[in-house]
C-alpha positions as CSV (number, residue, x, y, z in Angstrom):
1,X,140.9,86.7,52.6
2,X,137.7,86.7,54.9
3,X,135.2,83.5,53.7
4,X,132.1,85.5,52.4
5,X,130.1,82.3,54.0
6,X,131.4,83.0,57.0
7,X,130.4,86.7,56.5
8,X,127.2,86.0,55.9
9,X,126.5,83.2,59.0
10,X,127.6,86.2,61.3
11,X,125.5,88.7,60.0
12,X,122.3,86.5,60.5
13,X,123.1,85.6,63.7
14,X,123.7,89.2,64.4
15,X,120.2,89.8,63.1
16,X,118.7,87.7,65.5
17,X,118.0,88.4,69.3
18,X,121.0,88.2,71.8
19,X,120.2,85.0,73.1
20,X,119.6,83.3,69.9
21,X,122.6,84.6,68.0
22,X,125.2,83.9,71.2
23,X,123.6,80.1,70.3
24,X,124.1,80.7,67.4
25,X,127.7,82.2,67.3
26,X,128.5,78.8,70.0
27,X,127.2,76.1,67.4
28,X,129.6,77.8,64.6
29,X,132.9,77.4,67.2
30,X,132.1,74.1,68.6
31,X,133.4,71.3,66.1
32,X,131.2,69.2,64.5
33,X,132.1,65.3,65.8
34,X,132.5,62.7,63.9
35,X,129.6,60.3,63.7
36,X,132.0,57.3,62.9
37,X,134.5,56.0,65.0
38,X,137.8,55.3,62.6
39,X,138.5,51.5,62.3
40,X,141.5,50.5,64.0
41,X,144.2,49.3,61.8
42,X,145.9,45.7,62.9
43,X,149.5,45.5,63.0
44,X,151.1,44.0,60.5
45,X,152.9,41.1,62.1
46,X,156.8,41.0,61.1
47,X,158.0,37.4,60.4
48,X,160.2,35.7,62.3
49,X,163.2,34.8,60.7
50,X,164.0,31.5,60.7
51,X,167.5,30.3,62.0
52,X,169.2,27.2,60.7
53,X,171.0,25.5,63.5
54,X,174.4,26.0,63.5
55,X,176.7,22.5,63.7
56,X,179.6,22.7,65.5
57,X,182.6,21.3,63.1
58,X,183.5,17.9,64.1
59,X,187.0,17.4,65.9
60,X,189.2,15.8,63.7
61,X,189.8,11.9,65.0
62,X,193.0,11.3,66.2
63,X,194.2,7.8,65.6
64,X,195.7,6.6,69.3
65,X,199.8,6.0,69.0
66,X,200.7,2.8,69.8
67,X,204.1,3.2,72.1
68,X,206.4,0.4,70.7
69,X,206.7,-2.5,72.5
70,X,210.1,-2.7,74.7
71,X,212.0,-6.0,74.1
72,X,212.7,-8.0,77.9
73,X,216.0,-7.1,79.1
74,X,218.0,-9.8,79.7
75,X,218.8,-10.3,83.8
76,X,220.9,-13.3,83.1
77,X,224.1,-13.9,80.9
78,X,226.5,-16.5,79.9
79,X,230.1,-16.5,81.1
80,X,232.4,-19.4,80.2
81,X,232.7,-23.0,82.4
82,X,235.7,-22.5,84.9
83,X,239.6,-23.1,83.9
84,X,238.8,-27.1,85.0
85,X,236.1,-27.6,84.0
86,X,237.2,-26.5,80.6
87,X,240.3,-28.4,80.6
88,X,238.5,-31.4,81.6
89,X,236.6,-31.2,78.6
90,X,238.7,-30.8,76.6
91,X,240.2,-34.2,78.1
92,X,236.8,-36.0,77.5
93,X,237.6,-35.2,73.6
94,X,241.4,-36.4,73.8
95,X,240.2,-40.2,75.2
96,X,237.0,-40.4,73.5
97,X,238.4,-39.3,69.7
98,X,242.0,-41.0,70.5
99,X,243.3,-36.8,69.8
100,X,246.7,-35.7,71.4
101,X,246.2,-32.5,73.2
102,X,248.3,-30.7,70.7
103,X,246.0,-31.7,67.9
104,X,243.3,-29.7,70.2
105,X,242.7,-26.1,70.7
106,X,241.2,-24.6,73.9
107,X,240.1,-20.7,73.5
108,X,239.1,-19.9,77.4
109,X,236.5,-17.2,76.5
110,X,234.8,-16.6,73.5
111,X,231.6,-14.9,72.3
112,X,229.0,-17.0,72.2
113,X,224.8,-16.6,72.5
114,X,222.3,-19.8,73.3
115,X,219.2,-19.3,70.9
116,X,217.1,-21.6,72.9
117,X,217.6,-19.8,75.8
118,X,218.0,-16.2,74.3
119,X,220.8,-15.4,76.1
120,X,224.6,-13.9,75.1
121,X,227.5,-13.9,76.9
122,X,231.0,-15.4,76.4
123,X,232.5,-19.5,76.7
124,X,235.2,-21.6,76.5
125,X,235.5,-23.7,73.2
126,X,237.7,-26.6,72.3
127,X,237.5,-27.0,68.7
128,X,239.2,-30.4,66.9
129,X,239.4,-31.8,63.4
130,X,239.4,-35.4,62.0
131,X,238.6,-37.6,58.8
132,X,236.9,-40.4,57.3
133,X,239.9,-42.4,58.2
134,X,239.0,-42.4,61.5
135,X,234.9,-41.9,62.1
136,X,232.5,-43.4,58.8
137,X,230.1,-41.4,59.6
138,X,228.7,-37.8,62.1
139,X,227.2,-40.8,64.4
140,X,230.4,-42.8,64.6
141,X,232.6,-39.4,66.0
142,X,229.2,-38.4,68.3
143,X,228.8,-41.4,69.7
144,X,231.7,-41.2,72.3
145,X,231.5,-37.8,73.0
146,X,227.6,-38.3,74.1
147,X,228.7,-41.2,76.1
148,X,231.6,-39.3,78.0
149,X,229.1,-36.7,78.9
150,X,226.6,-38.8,80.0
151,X,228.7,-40.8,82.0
152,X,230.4,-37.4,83.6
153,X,226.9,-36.7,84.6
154,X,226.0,-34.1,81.7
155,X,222.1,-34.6,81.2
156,X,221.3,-34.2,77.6
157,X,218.7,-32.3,76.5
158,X,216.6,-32.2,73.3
159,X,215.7,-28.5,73.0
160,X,218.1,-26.8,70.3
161,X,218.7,-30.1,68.8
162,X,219.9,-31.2,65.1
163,X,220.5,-33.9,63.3
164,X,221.4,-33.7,59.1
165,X,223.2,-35.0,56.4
166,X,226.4,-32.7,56.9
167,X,225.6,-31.7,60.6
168,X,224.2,-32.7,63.8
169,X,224.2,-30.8,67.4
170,X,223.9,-32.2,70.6
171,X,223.5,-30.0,74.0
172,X,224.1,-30.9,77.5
173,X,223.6,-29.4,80.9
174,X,224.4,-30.0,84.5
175,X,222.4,-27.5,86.7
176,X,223.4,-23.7,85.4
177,X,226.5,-25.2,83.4
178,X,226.1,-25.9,79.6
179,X,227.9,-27.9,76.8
180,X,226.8,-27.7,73.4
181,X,228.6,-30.3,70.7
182,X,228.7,-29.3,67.3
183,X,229.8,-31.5,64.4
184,X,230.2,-30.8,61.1
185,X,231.1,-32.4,57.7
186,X,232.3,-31.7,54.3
187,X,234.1,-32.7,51.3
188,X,237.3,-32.4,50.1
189,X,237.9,-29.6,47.5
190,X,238.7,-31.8,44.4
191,X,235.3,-34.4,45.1
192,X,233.0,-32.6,42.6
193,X,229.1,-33.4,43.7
194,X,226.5,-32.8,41.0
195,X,223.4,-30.3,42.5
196,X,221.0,-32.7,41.3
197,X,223.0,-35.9,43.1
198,X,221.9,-36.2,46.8
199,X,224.9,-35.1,48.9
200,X,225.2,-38.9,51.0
201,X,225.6,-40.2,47.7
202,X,228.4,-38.1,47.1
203,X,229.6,-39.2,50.5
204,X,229.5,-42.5,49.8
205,X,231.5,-42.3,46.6
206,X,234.3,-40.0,48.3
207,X,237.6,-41.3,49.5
208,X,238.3,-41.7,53.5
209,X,240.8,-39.0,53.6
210,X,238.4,-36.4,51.3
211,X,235.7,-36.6,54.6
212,X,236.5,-33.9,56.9
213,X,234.9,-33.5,60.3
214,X,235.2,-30.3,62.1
215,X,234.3,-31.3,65.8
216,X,233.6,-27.7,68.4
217,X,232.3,-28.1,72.0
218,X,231.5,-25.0,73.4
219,X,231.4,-25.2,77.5
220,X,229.7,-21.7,79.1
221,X,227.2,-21.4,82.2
222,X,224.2,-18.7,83.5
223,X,225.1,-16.2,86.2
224,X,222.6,-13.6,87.3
């Protein structure tokens, strides 16, 4: 419906003169402005969010492998003293221990390894056998042998040396060519030695013919 206000502001200005009621009709179109200027609303700032740094995951640590250590290999090997030289050895022991060669045996090659030297290969070996009937004592059957070798021009040498009760081990070389003596002595079967008797005592109370005297010399040399 029609505003009876606004009917009635019409009708006035209708009642006035024309130039005062077209004023009049222009002041009721034109909008009325506002005396106060709206106050500007300030954004409302959005928080940053805050980022945690990220850490990166830690490699696992790997331990280094250790490669295992490769042993030397050998360049140089043993290989036994020639068929003479063997056999003249095995002379040396038939003079110097009063042994007829049949009591002797001569093996031409045999396996044998020198643990100062750290080398294997093969040898000639004469191996004998004698008694307290004939040698008192290790000394009395290395004695002659040491002094056959010597005098053949075998140096001796102290490296891989040994010297005990029931054994002793002499070596000799001449240039790449090797003799190792090795004497060893035991008791009879029926001579019955107490553990808590030294064993020279035991010896010492033993009959000639229960010493025994197993006597090896092992002849080999070094070839490349």
């Amino acid at each position: 419906m029609f505003n009876k206000n606004i009917g009635v502001f019409l009708l006035a200005c209708f009642s006035l003169p024309v130039s005062s009621a077209l004023t009049c009709l222009t002041g009721f179109a034109a909008p009325t402005a506002p005396t106060t200027k709206p106050t500007p609303v300030a954004p409302v700032a959005t928080p940053t969010p805050t980022v945690k740094p990220t850490t990166k995951p830690t490699a696992p640590i790997t331990k280094p492998t250790t490669k295992p250590v490769k042993k030397p290999v050998l360049s140089s090997k043993l290989a036994p003293l020639s068929e003479t030289a063997c056999k003249g050895i095995r002379d040396y022991v038939v003079g110097s221990l009063n042994k007829k060669p049949s009591e002797i045996k001569l093996e031409t090659k045999v396996a044998f390894e020198d643990t100062v030297n750290k080398v294997k290969g093969t040898a000639c070996q004469i191996t004998t056998q004698s008694t307290g009937k004939n040698f008192k004592s290790i000394s009395e059957v290395a004695k002659p042998l040491e002094a056959i070798l010597i005098k053949q021009e075998w140096k001796e040498e102290k490296s891989g040396a040994a010297d005990g009760s029931e054994g002793k081990i002499m070596r000799f070389n001449k240039g790449n060519n090797l003799v190792v003596v090795d004497i060893q002595s035991s008791l009879a079967k029926e001579v019955k030695c107490a553990t808590d008797v030294p064993i020279d005592t035991c010896y010492q109370q033993a009959k000639p013919e229960q010493i025994k005297y197993k006597i090896v010399l092992t002849g080999t040399r070094t070839i490349k």
